[in-house]
ROFIVO-49481 format. One record per atom (N, C-alpha, C): x, y, z. Coordinates in steps of 0.001 Angstrom, whole numbers, plus 500000, padded with zeros to 6 digits. Layout:
<atoms>
XYZ ...
</atoms>
This chain:
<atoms>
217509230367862371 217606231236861214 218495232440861508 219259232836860445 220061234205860796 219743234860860150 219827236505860228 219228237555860181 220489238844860047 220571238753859125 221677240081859174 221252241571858569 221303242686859250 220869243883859192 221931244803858708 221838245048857676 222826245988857185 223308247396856985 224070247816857581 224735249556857066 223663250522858128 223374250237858800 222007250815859456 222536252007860061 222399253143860741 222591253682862044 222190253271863184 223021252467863990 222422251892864832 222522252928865938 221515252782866891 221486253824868283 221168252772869273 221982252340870226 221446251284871556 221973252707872830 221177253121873699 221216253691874808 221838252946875777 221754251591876010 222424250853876773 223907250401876454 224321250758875254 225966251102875411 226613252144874900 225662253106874198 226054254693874073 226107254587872303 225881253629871940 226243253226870642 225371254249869736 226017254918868597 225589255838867717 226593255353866375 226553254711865584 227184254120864511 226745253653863419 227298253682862593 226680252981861034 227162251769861156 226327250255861270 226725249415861702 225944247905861303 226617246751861206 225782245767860577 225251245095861969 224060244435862279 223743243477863322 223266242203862837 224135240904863187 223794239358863041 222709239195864046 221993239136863522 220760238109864634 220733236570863954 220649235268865429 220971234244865370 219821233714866032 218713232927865912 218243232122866796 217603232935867958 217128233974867459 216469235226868069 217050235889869312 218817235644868614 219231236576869577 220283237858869115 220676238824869628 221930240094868849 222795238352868886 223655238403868089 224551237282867844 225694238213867830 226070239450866928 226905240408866683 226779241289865946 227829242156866100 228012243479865814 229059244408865100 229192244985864171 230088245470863658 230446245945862421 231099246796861572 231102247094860280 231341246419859439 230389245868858198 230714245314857205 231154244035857212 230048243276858557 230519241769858548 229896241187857980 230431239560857560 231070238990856274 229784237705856363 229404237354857614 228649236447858017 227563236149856555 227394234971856319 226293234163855307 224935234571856367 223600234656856233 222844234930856674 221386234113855927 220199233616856252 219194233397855298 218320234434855043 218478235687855525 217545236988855130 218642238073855438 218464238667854679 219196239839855069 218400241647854841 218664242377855708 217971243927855671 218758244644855220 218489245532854011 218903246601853482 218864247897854716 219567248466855587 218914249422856300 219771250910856412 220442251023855091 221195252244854963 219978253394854772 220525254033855577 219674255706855831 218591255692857134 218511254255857043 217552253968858494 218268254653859923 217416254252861380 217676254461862599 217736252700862441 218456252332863324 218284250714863867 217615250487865521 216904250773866063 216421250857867455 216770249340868441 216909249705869824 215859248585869803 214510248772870242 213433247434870468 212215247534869661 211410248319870475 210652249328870224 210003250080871328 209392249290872095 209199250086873106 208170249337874349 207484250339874845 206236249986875144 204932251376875961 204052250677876613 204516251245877670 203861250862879117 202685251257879013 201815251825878073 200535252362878557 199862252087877073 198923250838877017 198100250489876220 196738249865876947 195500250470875775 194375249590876301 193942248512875156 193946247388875347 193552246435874431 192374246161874547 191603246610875379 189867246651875618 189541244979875418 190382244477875630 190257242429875580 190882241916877027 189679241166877955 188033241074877221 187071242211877264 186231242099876698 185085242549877154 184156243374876383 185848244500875127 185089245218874234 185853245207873205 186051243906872820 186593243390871249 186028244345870430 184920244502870335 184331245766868673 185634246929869021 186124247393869969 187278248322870039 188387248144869287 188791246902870373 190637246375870007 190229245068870419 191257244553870359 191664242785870721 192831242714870999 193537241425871901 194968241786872418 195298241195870494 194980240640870255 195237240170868475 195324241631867734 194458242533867290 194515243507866433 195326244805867513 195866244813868533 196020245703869466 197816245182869133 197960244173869295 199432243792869243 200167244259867661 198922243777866723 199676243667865411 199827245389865079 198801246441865756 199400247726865457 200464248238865833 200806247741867378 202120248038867832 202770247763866929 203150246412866348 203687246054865650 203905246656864279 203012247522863724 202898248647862617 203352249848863625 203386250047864487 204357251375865209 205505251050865884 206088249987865344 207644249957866148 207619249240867619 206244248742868189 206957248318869828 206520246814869118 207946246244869875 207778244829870285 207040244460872021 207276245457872466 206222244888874406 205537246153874119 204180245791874733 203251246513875346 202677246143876632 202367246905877413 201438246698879048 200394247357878647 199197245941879274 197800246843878686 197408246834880291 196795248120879866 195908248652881326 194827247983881497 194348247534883051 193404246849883230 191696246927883041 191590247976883048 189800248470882856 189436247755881847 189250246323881434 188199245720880042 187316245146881324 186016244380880600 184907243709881380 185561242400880959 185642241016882558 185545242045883485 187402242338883991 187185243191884843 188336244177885240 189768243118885305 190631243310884873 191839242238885511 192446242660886520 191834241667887854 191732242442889295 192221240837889492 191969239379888999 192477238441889192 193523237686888711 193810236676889060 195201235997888221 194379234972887079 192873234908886822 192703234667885747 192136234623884728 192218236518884821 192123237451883837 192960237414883519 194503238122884072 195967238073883842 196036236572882867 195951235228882923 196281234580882546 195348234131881086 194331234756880809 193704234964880096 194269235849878896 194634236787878913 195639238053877968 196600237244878107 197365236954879173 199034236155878399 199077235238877782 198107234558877747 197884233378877144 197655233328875639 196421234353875252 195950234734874377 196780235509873312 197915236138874026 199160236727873488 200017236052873137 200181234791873610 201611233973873517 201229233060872522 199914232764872212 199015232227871074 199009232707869605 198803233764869622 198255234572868719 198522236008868557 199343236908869104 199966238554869214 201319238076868352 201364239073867841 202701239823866732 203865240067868014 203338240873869042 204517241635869934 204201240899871496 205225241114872090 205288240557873473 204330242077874118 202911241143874904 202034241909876038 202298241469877414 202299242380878314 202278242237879317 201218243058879790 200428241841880765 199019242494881392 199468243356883201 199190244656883027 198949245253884347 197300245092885062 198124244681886550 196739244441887489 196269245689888109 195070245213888567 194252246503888855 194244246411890210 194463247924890927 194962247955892655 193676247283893430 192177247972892694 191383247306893657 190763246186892673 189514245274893692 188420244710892891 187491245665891918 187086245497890812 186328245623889972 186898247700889679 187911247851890015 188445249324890164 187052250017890851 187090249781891251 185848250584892187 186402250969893381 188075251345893728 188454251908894497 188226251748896272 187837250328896609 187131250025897816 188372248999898716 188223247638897826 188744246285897982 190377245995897689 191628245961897988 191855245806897169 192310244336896170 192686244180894872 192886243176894560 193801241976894796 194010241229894592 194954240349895278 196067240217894542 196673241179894931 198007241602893917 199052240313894166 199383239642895104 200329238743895279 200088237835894209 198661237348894255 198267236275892837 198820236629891639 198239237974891391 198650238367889982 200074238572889781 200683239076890917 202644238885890670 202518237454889859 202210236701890881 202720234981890429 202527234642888992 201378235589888584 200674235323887006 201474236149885836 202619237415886953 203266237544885626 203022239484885112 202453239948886360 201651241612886235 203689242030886142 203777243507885270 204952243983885921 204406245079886296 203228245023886745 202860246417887342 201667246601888238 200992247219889207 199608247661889323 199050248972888922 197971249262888430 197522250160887842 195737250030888030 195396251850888278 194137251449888326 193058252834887237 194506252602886178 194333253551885231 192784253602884416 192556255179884208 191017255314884172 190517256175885399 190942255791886332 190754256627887594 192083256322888706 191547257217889709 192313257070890892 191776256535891807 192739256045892810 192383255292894072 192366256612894870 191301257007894971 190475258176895901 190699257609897455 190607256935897874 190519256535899327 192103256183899803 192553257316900237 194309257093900332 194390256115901640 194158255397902202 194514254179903360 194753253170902559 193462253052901381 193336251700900589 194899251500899427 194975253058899446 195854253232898071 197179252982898852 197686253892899970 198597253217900720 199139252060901146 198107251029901627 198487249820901698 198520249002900017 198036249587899344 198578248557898054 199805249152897624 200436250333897596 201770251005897807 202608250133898756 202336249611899618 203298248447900680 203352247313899618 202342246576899513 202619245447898513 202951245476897629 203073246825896775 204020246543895550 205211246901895770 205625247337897256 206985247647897024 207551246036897901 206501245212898455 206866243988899230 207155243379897606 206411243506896427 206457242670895201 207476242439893973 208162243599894619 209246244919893927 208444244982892615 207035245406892272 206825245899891322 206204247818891504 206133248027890455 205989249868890591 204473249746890237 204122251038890920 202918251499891079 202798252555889690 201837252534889052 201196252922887720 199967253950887649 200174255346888297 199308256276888939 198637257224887837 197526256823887574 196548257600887061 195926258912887959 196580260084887844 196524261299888005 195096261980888331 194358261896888918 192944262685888669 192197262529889814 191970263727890304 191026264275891479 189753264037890973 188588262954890975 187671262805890325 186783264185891216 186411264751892171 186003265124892563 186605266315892488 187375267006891382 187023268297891228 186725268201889317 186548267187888530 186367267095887569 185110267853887202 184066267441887749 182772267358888043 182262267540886169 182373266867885886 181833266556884784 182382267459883016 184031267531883763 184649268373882583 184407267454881294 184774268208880223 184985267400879116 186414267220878102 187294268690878303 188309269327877886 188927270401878765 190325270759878718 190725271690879188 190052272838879459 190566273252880847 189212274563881169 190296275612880635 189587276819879952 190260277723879952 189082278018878586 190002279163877642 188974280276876932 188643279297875861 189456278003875486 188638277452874351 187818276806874762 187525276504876109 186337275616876646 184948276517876739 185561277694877136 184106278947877424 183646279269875766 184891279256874806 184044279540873275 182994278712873189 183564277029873305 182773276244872646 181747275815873846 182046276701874811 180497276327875882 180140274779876775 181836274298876830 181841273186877225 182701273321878403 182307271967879034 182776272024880741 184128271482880693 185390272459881801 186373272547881244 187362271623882995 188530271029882598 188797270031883763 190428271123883499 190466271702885093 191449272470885962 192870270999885559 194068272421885894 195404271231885901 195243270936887122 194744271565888307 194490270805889454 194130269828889696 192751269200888659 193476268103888919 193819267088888307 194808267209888252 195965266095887995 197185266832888699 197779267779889339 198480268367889811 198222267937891567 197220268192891725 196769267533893156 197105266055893531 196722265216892894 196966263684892711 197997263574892364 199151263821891801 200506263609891291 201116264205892620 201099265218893363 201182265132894543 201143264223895743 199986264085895763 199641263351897120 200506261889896664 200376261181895436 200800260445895167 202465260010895132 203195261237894963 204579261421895112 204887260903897000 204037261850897150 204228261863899005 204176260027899545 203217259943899222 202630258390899630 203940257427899243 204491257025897942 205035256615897182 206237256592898437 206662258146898419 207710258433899136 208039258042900912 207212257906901470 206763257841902842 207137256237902718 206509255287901393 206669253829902028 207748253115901490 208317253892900180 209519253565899640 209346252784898333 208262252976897708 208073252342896717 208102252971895368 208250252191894709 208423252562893212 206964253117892539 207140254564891785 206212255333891469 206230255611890065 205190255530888941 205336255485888036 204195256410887617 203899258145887138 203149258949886788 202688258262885062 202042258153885214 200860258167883775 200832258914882826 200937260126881958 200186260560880846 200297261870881346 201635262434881944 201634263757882256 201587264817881238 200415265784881850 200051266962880584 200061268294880920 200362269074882127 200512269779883069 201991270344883294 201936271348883106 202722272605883702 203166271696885129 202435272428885855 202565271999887244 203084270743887379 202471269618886885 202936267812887136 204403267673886838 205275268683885777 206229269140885559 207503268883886380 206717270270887018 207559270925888361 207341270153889228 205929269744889529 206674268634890484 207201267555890707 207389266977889256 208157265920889590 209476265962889337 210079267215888814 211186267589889023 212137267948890505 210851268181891164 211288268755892368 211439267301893118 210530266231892768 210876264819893676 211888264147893122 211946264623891635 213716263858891276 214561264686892051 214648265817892368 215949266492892613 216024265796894289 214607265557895051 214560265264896500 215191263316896792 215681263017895625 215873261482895402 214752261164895468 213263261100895245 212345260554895124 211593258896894030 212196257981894664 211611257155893629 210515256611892529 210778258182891467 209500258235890634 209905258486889211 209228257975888305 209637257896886880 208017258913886274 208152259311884945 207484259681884492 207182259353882861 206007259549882567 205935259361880515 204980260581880123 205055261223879021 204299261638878682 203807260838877071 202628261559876447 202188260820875615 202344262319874508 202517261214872817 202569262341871744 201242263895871618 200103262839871898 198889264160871744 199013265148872919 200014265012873621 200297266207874954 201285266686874548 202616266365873649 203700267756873243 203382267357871605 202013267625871448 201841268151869682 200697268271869556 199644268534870421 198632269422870360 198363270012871659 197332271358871223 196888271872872580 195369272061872233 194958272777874105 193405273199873307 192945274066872233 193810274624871838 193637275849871008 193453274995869072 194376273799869360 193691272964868112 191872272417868201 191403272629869387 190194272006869020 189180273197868673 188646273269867383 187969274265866947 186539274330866629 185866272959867130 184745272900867103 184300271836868341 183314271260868169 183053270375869199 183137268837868535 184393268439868735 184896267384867849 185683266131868944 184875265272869279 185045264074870363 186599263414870010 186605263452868425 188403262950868287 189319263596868955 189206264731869038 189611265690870682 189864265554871994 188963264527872205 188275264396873743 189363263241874672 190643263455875452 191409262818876011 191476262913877150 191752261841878035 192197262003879377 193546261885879803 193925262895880696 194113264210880744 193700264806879161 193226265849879578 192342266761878594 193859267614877629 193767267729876070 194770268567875511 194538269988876362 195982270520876954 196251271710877698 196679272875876637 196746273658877761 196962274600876919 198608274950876357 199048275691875235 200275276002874832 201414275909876216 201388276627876854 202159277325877413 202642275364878406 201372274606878754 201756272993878719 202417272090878553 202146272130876715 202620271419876009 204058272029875622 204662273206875856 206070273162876088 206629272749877292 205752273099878181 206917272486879448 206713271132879459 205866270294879071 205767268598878673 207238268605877955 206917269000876543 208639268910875724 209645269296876497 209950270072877269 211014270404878251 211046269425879256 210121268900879735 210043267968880434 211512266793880007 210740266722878799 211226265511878101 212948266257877377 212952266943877006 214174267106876852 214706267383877441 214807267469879256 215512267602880197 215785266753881259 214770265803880184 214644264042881188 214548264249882341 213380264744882565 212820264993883725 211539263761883567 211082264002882459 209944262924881756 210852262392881262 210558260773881565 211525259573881314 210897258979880106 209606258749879828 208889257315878646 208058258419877861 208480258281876579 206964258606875605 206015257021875538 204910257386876223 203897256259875691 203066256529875342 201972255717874636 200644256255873674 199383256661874398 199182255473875843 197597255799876477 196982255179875104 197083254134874398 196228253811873239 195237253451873624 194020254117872920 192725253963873869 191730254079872868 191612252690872508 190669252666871018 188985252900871315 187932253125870452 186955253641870867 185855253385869125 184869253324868866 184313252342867652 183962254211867293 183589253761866120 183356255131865280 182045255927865801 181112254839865956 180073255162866471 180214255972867824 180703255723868840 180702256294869946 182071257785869919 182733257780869141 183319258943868834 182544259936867829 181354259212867368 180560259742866099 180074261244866768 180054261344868377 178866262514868449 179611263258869659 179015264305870240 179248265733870950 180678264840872074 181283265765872493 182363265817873400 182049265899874777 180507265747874660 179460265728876088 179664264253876216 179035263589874844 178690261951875220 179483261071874889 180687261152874339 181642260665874058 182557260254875140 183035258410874783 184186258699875676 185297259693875307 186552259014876671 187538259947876328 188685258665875585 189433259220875079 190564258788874373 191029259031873016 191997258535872758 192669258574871496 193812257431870912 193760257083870053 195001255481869520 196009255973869432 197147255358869504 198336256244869330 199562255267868593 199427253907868892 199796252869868971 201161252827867452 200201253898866164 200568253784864914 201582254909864095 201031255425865014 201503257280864834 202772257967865987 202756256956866943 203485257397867662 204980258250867823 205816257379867317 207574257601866337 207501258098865725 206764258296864431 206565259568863310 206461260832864251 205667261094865068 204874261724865658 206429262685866999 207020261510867291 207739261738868068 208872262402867462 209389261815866521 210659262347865261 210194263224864881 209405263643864547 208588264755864189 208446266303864742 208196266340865948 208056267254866375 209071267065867568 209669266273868044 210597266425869100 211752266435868302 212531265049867816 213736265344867152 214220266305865959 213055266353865293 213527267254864529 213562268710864743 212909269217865658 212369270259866252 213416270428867442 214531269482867352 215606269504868709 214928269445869880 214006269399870496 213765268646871887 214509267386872291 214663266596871223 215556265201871356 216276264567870169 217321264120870771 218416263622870048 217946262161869485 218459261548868498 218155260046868327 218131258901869321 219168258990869858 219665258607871651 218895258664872251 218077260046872412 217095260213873294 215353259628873164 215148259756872044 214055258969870816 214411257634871845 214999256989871687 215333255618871788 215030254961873314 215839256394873966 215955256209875503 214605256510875976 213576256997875579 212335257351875822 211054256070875403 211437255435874370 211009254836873688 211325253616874105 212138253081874379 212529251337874446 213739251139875897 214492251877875845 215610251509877342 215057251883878592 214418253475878777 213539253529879983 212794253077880266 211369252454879292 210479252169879902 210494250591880369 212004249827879457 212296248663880101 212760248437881470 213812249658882307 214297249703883203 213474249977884217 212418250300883705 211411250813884843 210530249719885494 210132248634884593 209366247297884892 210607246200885021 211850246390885079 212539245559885074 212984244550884151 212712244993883000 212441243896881963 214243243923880963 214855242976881251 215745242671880442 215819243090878457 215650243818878091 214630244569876631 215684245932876963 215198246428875630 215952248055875416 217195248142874865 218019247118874608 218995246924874430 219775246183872828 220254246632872389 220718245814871013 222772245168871485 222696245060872704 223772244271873019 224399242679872546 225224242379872510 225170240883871928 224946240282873179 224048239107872444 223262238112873659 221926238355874224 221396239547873737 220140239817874231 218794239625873137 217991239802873326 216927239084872650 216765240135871713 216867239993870259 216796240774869033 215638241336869168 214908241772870028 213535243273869543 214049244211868989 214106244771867948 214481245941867381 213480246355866075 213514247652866012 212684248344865134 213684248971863844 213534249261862812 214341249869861750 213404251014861616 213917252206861241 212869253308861197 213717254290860030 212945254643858989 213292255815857998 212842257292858548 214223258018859163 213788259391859475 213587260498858596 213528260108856894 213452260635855918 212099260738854765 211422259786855594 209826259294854950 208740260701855113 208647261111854614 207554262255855058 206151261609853928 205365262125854503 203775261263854141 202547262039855230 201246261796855135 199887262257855402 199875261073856123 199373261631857438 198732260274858245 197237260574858326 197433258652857892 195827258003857121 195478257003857465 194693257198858738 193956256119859510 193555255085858851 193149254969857478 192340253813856820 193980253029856160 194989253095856408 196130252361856669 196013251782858453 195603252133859365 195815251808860475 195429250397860163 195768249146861220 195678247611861421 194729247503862438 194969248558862985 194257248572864461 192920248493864633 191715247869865166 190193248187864703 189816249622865018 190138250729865860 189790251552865812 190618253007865381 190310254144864985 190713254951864280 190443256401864832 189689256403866347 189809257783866673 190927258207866976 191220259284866621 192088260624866237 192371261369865607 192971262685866050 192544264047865295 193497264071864359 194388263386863722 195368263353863372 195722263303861456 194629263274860928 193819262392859511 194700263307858755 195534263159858035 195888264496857233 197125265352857633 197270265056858550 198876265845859226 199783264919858982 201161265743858358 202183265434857898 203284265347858879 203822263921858585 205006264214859794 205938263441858692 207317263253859803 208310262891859080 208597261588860201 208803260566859492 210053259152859794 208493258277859683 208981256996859276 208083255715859085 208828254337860059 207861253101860239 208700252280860310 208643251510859589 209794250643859156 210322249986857632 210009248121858486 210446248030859593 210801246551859874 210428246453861417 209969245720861932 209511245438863612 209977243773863717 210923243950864675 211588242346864616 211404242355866030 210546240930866325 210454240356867496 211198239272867752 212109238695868593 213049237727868872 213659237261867619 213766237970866960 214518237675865477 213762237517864668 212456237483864668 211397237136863769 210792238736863168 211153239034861823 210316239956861523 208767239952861069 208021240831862034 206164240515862163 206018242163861781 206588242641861239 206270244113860303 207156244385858994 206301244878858132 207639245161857085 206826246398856487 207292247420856097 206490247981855360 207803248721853833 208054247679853432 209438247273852194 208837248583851248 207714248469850634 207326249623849345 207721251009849831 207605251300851009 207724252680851449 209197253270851345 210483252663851452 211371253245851349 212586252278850856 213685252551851051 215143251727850287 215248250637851192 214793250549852421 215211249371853182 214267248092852259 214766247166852230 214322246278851789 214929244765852231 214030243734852122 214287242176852748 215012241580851235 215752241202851384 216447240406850608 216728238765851110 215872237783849915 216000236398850895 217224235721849964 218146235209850968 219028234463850228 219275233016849954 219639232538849024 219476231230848449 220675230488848576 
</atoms>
């Protein structure tokens, strides 16, 4: 089937491309490129005034499948991506039980290649059952297809254990996926420590730690030569230092997530669990150097940390609640929003944050709207302004603080290998036109 995309602004980071431009997709691949070509097509996209991407990708999703389907499912977890622009997602390993084997791993890919909207890729977990002791048998899970280890949720506290799985992923050439956190100075925070934690009389978690662990973790990384990949940086400090290991040639990438440069603690005004994230919302002075981060590409990936959670268990205090927040839907609005339009980032940069870095980082051939490469691309209206309204979400779960805040850009179209598995046509001028 061919697929022709019309008048678009296209932005590909991987050849500098910024143009108003038509794209042939053929047999789910870029086929070509160029103004106002002539090509017969059996569908064609209206996409004047649009962005043309290609298709996001975010390394940091939880699909809570198996174990806690009432959450998410890699099924309802894929098709939201798919309502937020990514064609790949990597889901983090913590569901019951843990994907610490190759067939768990083969369990999610399977289940994905079946039945998911967007291409998943499952990350393995460093130890058995993440209990930070054992570790897992990462060679298996290469073979099964991991582009990563991760033992996100916590840290590998016992640095010998964490070290030697740092050797095997750099024997695997895959990157290490470092969840930030000194569990042992947490001691039972709930939110950022500082004066909005003492108003509301709740126990408050230091940038230390995550500043401590992003440390030690740089060092380690660095010592064995392996590829380092920071998590969900929210910290001042995590900042600086990983600026200071880019400037030292240090082989380390970074992401931050939207609820870290567009809220702080000073938004939480009561004791409200839709709040309640790990890393905890920081304070102001934070969440600019996060955006600086990122507009100085120092922070390489915006990803979500999508971390669904049932109504019920977000229903009550910020004591008993887990932590998290979805992001999966809101993300690009969210990002256009307060970064691009707000000049932190250019469209280019949107893109390069969004879909070319976080491909280059797992190695994944993706990010790219080149001819010959596999058509993932997203269409996005940076002109849509609207109320974000969870009871539109696809996703089964809906915590976040977000119900009612206005942002600007939508996405219009989510095309996976040439196949479009999103449309949202009523919302703006882009429109599918089938031809006869």
């Amino acid at each position: 089937m061919k697929l022709l995309i019309k008048g678009g602004r296209v932005i590909d980071p991987a050849t500098g491309t910024d143009a108003v431009s038509d794209i042939l997709i053929e047999d789910g691949k870029i086929a070509k490129t160029g103004k106002a070509l002539k090509e017969k097509a059996d569908r064609e996209i209206n996409a004047k005034g649009c962005f043309v991407m290609p298709g996001f990708i975010d390394l940091h999703v939880h699909l809570r499948d198996p174990g806690f389907e009432d959450k998410e499912t890699v099924v309802t977890g894929a098709a939201a991506a798919a309502r937020g622009g990514f064609t790949t997602i990597l889901a983090m390993p913590n569901t019951k039980p843990v994907v610490d084997n190759a067939d768990v791993v083969n369990y999610v890919h399977q289940k994905a290649k079946n039945l998911a909207k967007v291409n998943v890729l499952q990350i393995g977990a460093i130890t058995k059952g993440q209990r930070g002791k054992e570790l897992s048998d990462i060679h298996e899970m290469v073979q099964a297809g991991i582009p990563a280890i991760s033992e996100d949720g916590k840290s590998v506290m016992n640095t010998a254990t964490y070290l030697k799985a740092m050797k095997i992923a750099k024997g695997e050439n895959i990157p290490v996926f470092a969840h930030c956190e000194d569990i042992d100075l947490v001691q039972g925070g709930v939110m950022n420590a500082g004066k909005r934690a003492e108003e509301l009389k709740l126990k408050g978690i230091s940038n230390e730690v995550e500043d401590i662990i992003e440390a030690r973790d740089i060092m380690l990384a660095n010592s064995v030569g392996c590829q380092l990949h920071l998590c969900h940086c929210s910290t001042e400090g995590s900042v600086k230092i990983l600026a200071l290991a880019k400037k030292d040639g240090i082989n380390v990438t970074a992401e931050a997530c939207p609820h870290h440069f567009t809220l702080s603690d000073e938004d939480i005004l009561e004791d409200d669990a839709n709040y309640k994230m790990n890393p905890p919302l920081r304070a102001p002075k934070d969440v600019e150097a996060i955006r600086q981060g990122l507009k100085n590409n120092i922070i390489d990936v915006i990803a979500t940390d999508h971390a669904p959670h049932t109504a019920v268990e977000k229903g009550t205090t910020m004591k008993r609640s887990p932590f998290g927040i979805v992001g999966l839907e809101t993300a690009a609005a969210l990002t256009y929003t307060e970064l691009v339009e707000k000049d932190y980032l250019t469209p280019m940069q949107m893109a390069e944050k969004l879909s070319y870095n976080p491909a280059k980082i797992i190695g994944l051939d993706k990010g790219s709207l080149e001819v010959g490469k596999v058509a993932d691309v997203v269409i996005f209206n940076p002109k849509k302004t609207y109320a974000i309204d969870p009871e539109e979400f696809v996703g089964k779960s809906k915590n976040m603080p977000y119900e009612g805040r206005k942002v600007k850009g939508r996405i219009m179209h989510t095309i996976v290998a040439g196949e479009v598995v999103y449309s949202d046509v009523a919302a703006s001028n882009c429109f599918v036109q089938v031809k006869h």
